[in-house]
mmCIF file of the C-alpha atoms, coordinates in Angstrom:
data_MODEL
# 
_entry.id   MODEL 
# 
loop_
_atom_site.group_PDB 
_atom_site.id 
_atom_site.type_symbol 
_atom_site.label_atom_id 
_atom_site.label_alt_id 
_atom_site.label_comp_id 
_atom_site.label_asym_id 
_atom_site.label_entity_id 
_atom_site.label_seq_id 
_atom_site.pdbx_PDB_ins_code 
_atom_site.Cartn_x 
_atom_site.Cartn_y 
_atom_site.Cartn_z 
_atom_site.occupancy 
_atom_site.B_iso_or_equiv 
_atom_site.pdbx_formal_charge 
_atom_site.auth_seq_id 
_atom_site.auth_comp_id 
_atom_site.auth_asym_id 
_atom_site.auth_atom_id 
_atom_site.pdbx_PDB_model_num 
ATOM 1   C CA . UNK A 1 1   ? 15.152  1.785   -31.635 1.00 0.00 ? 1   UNK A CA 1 
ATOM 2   C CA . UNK A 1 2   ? 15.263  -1.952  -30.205 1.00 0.00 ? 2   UNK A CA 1 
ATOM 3   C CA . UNK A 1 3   ? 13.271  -3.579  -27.845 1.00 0.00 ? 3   UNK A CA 1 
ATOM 4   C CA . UNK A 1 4   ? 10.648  -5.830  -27.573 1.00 0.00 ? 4   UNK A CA 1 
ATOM 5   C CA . UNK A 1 5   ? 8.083   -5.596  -29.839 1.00 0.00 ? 5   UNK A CA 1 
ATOM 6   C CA . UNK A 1 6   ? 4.584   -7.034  -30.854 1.00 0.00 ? 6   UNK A CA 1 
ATOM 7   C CA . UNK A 1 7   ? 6.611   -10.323 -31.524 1.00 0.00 ? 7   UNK A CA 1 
ATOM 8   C CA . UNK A 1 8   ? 7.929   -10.775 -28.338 1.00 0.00 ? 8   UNK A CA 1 
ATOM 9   C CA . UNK A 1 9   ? 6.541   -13.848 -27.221 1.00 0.00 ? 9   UNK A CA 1 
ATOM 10  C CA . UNK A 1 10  ? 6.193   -13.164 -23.238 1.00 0.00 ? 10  UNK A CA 1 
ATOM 11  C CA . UNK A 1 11  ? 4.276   -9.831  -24.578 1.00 0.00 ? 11  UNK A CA 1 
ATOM 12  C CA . UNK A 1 12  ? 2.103   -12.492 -26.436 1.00 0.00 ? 12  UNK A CA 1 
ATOM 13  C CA . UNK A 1 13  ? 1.030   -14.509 -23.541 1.00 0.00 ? 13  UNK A CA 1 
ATOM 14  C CA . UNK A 1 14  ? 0.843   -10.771 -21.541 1.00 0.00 ? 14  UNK A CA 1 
ATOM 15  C CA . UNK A 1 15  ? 4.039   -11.517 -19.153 1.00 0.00 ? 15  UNK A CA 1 
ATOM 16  C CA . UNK A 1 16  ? 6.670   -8.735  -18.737 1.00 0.00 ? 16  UNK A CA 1 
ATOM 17  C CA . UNK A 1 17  ? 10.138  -9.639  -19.760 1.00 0.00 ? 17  UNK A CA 1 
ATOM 18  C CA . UNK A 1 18  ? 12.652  -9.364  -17.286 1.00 0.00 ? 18  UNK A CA 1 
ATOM 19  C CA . UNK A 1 19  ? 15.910  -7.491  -17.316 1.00 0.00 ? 19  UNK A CA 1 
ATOM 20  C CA . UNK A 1 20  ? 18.282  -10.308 -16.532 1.00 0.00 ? 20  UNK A CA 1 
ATOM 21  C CA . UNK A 1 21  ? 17.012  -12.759 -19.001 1.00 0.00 ? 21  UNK A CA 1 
ATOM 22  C CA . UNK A 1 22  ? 15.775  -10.521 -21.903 1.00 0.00 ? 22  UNK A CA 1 
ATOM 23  C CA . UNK A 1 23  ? 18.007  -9.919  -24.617 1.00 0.00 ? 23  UNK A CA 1 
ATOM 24  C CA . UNK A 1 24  ? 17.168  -6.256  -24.999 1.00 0.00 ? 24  UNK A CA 1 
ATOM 25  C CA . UNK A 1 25  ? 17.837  -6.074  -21.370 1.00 0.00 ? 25  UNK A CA 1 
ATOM 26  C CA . UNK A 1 26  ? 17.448  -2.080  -20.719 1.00 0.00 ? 26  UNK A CA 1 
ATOM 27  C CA . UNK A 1 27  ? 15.998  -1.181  -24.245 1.00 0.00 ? 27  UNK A CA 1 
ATOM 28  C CA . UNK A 1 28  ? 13.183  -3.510  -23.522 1.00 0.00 ? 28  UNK A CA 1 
ATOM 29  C CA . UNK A 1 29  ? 9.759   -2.295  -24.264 1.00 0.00 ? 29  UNK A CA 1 
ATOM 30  C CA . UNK A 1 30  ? 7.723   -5.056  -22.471 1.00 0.00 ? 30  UNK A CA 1 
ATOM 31  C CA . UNK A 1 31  ? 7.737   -3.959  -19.126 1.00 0.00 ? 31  UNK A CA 1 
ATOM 32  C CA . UNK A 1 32  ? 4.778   -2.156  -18.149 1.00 0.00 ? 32  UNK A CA 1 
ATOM 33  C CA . UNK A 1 33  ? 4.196   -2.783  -14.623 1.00 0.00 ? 33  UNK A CA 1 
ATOM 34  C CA . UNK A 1 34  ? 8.020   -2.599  -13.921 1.00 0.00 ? 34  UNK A CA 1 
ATOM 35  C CA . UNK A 1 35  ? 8.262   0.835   -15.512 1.00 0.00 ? 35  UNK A CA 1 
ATOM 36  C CA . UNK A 1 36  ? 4.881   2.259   -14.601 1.00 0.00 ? 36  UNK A CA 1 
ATOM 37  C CA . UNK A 1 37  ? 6.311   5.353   -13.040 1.00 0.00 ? 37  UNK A CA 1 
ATOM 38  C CA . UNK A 1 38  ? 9.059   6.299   -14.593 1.00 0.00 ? 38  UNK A CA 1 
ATOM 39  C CA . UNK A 1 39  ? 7.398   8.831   -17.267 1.00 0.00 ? 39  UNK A CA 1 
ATOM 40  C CA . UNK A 1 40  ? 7.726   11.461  -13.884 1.00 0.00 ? 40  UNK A CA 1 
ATOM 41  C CA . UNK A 1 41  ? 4.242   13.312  -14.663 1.00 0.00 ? 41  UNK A CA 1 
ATOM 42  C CA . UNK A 1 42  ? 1.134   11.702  -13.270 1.00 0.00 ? 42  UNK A CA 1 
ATOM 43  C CA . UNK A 1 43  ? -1.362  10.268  -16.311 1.00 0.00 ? 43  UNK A CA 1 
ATOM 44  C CA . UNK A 1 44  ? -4.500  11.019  -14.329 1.00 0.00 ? 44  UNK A CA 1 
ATOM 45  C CA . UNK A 1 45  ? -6.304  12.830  -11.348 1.00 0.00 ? 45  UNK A CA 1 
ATOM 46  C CA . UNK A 1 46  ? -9.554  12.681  -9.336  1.00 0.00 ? 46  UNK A CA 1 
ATOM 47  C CA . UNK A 1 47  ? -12.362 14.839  -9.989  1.00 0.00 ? 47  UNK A CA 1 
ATOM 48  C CA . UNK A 1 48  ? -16.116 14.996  -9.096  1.00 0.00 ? 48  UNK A CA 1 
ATOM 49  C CA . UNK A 1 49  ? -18.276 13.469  -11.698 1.00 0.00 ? 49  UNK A CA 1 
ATOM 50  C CA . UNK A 1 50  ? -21.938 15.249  -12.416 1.00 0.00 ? 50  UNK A CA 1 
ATOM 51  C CA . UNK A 1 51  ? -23.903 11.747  -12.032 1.00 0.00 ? 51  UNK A CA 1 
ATOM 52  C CA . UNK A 1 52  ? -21.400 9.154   -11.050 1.00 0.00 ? 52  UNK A CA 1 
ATOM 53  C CA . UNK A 1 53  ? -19.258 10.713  -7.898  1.00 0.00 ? 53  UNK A CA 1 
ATOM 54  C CA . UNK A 1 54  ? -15.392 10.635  -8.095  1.00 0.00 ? 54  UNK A CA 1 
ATOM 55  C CA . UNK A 1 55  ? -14.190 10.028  -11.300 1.00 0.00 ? 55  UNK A CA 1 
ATOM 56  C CA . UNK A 1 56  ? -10.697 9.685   -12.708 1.00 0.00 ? 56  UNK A CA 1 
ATOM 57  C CA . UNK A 1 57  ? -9.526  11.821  -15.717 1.00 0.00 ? 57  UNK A CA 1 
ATOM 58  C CA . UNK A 1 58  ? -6.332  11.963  -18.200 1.00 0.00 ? 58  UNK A CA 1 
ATOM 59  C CA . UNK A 1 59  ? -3.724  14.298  -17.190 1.00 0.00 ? 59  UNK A CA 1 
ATOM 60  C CA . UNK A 1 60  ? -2.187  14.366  -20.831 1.00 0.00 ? 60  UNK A CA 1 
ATOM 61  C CA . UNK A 1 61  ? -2.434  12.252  -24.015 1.00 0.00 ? 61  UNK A CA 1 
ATOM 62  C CA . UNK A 1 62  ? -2.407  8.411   -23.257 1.00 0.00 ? 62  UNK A CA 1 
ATOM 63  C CA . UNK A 1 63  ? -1.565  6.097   -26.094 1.00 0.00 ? 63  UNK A CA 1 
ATOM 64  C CA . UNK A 1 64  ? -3.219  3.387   -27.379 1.00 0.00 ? 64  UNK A CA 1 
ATOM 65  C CA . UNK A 1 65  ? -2.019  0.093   -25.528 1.00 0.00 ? 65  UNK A CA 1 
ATOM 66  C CA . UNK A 1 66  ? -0.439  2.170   -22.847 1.00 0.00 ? 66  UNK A CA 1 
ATOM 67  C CA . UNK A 1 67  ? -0.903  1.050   -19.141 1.00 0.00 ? 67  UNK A CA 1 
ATOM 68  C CA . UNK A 1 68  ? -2.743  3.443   -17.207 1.00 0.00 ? 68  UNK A CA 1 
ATOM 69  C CA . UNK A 1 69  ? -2.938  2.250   -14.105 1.00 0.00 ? 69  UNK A CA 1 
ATOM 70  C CA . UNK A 1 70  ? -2.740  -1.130  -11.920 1.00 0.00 ? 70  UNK A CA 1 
ATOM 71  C CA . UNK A 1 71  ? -5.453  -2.032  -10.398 1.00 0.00 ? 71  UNK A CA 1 
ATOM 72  C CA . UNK A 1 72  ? -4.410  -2.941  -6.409  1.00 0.00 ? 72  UNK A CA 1 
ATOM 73  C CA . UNK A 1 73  ? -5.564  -3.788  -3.095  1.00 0.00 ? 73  UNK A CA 1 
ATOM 74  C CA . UNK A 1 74  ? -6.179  -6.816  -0.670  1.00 0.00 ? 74  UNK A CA 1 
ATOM 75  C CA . UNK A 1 75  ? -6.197  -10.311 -2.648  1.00 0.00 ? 75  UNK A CA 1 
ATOM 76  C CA . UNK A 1 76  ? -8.741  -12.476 -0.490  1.00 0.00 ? 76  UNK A CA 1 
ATOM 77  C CA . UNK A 1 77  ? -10.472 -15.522 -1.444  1.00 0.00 ? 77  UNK A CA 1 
ATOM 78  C CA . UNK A 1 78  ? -14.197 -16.200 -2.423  1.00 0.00 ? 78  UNK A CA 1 
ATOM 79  C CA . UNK A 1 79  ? -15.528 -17.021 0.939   1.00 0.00 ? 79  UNK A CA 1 
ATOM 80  C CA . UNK A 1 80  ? -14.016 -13.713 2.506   1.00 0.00 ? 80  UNK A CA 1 
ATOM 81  C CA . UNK A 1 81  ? -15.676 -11.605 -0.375  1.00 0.00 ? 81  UNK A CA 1 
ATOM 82  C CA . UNK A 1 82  ? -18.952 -13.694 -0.156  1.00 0.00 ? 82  UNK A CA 1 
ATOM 83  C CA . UNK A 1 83  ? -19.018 -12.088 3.490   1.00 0.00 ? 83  UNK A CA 1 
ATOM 84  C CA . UNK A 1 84  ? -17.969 -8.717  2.411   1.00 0.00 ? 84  UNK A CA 1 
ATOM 85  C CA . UNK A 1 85  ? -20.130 -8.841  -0.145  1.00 0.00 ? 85  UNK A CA 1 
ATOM 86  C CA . UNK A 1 86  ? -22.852 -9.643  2.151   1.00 0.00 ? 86  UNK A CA 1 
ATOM 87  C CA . UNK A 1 87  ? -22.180 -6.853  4.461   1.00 0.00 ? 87  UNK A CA 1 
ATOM 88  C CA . UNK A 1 88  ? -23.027 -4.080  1.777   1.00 0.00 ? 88  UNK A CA 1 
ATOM 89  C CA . UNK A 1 89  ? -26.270 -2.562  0.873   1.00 0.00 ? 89  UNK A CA 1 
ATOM 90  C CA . UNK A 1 90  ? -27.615 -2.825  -2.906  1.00 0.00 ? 90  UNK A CA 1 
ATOM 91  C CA . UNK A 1 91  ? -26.040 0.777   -3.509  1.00 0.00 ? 91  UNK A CA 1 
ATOM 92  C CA . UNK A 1 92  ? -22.865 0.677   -1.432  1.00 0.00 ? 92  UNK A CA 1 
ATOM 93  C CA . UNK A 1 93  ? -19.701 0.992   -3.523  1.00 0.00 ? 93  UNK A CA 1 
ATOM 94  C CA . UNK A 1 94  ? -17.986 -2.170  -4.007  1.00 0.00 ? 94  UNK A CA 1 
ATOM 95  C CA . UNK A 1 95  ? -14.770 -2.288  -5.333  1.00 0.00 ? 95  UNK A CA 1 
ATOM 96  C CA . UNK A 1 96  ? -13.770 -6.027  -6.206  1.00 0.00 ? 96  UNK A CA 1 
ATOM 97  C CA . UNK A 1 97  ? -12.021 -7.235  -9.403  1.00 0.00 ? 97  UNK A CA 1 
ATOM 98  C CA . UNK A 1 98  ? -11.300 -10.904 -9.601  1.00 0.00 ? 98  UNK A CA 1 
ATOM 99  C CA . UNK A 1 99  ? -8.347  -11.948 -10.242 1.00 0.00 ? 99  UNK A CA 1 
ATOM 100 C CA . UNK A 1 100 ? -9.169  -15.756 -10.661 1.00 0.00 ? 100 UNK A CA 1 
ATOM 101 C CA . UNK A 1 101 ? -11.756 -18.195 -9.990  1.00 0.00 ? 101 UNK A CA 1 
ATOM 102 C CA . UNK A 1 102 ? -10.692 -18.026 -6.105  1.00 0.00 ? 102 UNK A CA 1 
ATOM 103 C CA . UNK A 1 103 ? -9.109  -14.780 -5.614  1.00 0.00 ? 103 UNK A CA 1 
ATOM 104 C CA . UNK A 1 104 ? -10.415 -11.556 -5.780  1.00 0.00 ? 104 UNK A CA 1 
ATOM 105 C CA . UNK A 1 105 ? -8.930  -8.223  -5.184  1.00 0.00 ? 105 UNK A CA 1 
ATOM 106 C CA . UNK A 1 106 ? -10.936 -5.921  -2.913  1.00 0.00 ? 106 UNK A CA 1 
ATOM 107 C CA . UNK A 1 107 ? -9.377  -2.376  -3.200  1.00 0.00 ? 107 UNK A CA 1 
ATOM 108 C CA . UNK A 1 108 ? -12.132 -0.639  -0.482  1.00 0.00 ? 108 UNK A CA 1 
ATOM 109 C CA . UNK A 1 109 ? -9.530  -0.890  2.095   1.00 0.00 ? 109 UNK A CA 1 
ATOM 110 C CA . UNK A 1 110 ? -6.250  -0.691  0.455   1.00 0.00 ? 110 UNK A CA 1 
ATOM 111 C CA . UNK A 1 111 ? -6.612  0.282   -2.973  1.00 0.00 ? 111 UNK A CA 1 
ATOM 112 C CA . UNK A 1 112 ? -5.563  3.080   -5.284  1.00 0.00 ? 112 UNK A CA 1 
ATOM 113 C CA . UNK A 1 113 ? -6.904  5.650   -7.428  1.00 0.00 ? 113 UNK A CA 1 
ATOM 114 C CA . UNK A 1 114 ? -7.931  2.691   -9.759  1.00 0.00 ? 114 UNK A CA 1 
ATOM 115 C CA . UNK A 1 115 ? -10.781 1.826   -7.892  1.00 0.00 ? 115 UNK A CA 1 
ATOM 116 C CA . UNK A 1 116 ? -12.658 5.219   -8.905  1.00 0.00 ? 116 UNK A CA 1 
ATOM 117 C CA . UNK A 1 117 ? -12.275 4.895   -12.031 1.00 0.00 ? 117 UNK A CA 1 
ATOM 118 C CA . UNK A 1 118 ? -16.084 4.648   -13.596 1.00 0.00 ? 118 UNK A CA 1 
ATOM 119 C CA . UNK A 1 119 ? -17.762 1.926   -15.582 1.00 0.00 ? 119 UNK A CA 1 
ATOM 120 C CA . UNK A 1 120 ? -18.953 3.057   -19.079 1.00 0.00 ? 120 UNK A CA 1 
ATOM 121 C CA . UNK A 1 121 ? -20.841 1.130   -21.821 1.00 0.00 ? 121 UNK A CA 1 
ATOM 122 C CA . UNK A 1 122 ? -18.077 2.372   -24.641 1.00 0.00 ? 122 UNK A CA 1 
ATOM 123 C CA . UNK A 1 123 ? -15.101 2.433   -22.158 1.00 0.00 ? 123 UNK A CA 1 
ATOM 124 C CA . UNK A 1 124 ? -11.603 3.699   -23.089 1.00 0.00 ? 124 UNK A CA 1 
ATOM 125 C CA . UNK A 1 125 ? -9.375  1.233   -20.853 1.00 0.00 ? 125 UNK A CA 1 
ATOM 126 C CA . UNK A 1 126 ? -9.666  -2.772  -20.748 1.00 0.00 ? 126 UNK A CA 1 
ATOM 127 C CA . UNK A 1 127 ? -8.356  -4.910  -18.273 1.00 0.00 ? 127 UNK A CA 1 
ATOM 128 C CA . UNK A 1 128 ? -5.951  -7.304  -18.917 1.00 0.00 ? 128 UNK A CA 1 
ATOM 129 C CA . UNK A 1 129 ? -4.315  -9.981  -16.399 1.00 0.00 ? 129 UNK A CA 1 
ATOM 130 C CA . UNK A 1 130 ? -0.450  -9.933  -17.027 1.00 0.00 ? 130 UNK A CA 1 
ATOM 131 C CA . UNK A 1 131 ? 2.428   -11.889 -14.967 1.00 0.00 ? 131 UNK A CA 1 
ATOM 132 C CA . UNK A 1 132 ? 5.436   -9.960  -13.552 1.00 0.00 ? 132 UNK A CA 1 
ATOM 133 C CA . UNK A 1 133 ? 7.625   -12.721 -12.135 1.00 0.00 ? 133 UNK A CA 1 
ATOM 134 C CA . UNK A 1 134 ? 5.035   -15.073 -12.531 1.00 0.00 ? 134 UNK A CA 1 
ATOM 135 C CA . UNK A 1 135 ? 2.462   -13.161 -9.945  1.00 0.00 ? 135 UNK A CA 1 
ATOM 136 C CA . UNK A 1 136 ? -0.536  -11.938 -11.642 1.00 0.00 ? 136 UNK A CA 1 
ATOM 137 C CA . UNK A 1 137 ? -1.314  -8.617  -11.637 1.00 0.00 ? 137 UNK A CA 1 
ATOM 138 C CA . UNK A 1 138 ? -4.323  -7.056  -12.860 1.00 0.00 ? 138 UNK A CA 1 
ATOM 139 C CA . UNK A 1 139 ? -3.836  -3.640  -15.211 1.00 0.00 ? 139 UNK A CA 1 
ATOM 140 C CA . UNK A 1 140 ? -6.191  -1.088  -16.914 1.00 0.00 ? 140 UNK A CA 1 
ATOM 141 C CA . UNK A 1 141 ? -4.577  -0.117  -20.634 1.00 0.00 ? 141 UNK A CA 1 
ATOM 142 C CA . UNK A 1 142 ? -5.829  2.342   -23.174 1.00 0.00 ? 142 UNK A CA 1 
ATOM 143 C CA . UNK A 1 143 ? -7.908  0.390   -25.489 1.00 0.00 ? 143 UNK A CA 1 
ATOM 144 C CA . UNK A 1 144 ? -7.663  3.674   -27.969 1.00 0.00 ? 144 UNK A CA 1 
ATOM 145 C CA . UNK A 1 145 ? -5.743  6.974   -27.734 1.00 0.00 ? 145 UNK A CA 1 
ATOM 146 C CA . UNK A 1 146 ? -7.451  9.310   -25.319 1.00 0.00 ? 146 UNK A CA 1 
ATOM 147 C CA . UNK A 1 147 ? -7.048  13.172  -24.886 1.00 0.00 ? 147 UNK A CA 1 
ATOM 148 C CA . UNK A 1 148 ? -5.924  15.082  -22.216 1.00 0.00 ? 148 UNK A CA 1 
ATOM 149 C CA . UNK A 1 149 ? -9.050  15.562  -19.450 1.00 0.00 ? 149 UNK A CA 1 
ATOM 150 C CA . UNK A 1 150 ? -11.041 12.683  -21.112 1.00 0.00 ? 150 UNK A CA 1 
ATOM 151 C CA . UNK A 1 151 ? -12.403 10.666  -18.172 1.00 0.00 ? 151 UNK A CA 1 
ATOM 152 C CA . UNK A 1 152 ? -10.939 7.153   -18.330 1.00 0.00 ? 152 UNK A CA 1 
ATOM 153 C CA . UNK A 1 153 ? -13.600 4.220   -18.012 1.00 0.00 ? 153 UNK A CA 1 
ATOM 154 C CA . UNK A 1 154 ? -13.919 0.920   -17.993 1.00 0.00 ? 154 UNK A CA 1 
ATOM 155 C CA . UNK A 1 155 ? -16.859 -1.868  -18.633 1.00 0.00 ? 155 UNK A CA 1 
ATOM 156 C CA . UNK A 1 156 ? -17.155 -4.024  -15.114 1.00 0.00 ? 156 UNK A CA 1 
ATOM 157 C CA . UNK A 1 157 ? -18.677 -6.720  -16.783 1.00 0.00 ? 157 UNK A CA 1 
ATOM 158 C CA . UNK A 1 158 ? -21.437 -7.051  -13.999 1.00 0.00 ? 158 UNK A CA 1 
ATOM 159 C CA . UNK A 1 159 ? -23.520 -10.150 -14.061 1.00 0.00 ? 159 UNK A CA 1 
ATOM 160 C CA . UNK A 1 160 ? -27.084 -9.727  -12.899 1.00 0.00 ? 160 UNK A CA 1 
ATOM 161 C CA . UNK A 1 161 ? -29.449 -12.193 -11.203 1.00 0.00 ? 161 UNK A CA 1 
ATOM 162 C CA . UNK A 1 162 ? -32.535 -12.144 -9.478  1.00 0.00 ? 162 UNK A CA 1 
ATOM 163 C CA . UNK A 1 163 ? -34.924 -9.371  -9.975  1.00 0.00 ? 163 UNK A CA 1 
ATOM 164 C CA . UNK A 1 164 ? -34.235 -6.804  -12.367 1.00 0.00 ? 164 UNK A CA 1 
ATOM 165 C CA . UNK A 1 165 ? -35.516 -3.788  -10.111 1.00 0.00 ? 165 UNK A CA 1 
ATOM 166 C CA . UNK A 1 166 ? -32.155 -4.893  -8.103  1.00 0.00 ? 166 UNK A CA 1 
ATOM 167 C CA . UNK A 1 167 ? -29.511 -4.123  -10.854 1.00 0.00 ? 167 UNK A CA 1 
ATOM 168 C CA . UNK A 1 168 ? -27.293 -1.478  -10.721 1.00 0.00 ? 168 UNK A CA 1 
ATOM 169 C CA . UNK A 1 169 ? -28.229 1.301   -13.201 1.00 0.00 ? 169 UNK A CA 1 
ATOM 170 C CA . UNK A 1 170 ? -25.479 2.196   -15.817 1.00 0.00 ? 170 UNK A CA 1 
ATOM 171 C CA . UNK A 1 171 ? -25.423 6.548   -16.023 1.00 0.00 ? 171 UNK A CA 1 
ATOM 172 C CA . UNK A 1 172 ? -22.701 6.858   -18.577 1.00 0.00 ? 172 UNK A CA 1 
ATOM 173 C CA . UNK A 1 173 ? -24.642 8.106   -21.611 1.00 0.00 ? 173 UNK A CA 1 
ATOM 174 C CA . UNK A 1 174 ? -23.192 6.344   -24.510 1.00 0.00 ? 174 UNK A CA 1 
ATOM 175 C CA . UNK A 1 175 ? -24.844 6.038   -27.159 1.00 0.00 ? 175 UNK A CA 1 
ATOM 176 C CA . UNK A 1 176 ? -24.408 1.973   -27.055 1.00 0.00 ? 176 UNK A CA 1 
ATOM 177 C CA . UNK A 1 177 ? -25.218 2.116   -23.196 1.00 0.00 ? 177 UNK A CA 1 
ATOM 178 C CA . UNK A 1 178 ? -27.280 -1.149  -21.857 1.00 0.00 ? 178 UNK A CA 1 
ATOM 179 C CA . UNK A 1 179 ? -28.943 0.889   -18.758 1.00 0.00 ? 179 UNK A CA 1 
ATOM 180 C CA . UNK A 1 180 ? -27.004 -1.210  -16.404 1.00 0.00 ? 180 UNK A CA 1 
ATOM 181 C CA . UNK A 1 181 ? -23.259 -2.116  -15.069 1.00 0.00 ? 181 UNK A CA 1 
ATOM 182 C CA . UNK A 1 182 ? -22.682 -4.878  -17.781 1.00 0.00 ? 182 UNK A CA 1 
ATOM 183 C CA . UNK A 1 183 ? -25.365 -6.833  -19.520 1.00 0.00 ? 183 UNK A CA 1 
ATOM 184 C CA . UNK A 1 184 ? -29.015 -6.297  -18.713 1.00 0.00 ? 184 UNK A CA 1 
ATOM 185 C CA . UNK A 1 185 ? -30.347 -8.567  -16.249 1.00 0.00 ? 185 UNK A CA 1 
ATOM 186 C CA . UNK A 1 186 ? -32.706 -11.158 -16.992 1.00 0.00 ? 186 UNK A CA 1 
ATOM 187 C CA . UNK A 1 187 ? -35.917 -10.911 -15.037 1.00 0.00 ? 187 UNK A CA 1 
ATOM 188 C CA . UNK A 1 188 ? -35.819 -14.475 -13.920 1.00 0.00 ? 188 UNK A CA 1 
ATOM 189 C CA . UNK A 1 189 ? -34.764 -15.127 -10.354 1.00 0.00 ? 189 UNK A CA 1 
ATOM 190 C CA . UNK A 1 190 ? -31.983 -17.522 -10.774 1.00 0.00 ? 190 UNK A CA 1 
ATOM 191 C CA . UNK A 1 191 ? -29.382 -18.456 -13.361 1.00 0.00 ? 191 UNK A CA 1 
# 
């Protein structure tokens, strides 16, 4: 067997080992970005959703833990996504993770299939913020096992203000859904 395991402590603070300085060197199991497409067959595809547009779905059997995908595109800071943002109507799509308090990473232009992956109250993937030679890089990871031609989804955390007519509707029918992209807005104008 071998490699690094859940006690590996760069797996602990989410940073992948690498080969030169790992003492499992090739048998190492903490790798995820590094590795990402080596398993030859594709773990998702694009299809057209009912409700929700484009939607991504699994290909085959993901694992628990596994990474799915990396989440890419243009890293800009605040002020260039406060006039992005700006630029786009209440029901445009907006594709923008941050990645810290100042950078964001707008995959509109340059992005993958990541970016369509849908936002669901009682999602399947969570994102986690891991180093790969000390850059962070932002990845979406089976938070359970899911079955081949489950759509994969993840919660975007919105954060509403202003009028509550203005939020962005949630359509993913869980049973635990909120009605909205994250947590129901507040009808207050500011916070």
């Amino acid at each position: 067997t071998g490699g690094c395991d859940y006690r590996c402590q760069n797996r602990a603070q989410q940073q992948e080992c690498e080969l030169a300085t790992c003492p499992c060197a090739e048998c190492c199991l903490n790798r995820p970005f590094s590795t990402q497409n080596d398993c030859g067959s594709p773990l998702f595809e694009l299809f057209l959703t009912e409700k929700k547009g484009w939607g991504v779905k699994a290909t085959r059997s993901i694992t628990e833990g596994e990474l799915v995908v990396e989440y890419v595109g243009e890293v800009i800071d605040r002020d260039t996504w406060e006039e992005r943002k700006a630029t786009l109507s209440r029901h445009a799509h907006m594709y923008f993770m941050a990645l810290n308090h100042n950078e964001i990473v707008d995959a509109s232009r340059k992005g993958n299939v990541a970016r369509f992956i849908n936002h669901s109250c009682s999602p399947n993937l969570s994102v986690q913020k891991w180093y790969v030679k000390r850059e962070p890089r932002l990845g979406l990871f089976a938070s359970m096992q899911i079955a081949e031609g489950e759509e994969l989804s993840y919660n975007y955390a919105m954060k509403w203000s202003g009028e509550k007519k203005m939020a962005q509707r949630c359509l993913c029918e869980a049973p635990n859904c909120t009605g909205y992209l994250g947590k129901p807005p507040n009808d207050s104008s500011t916070r």
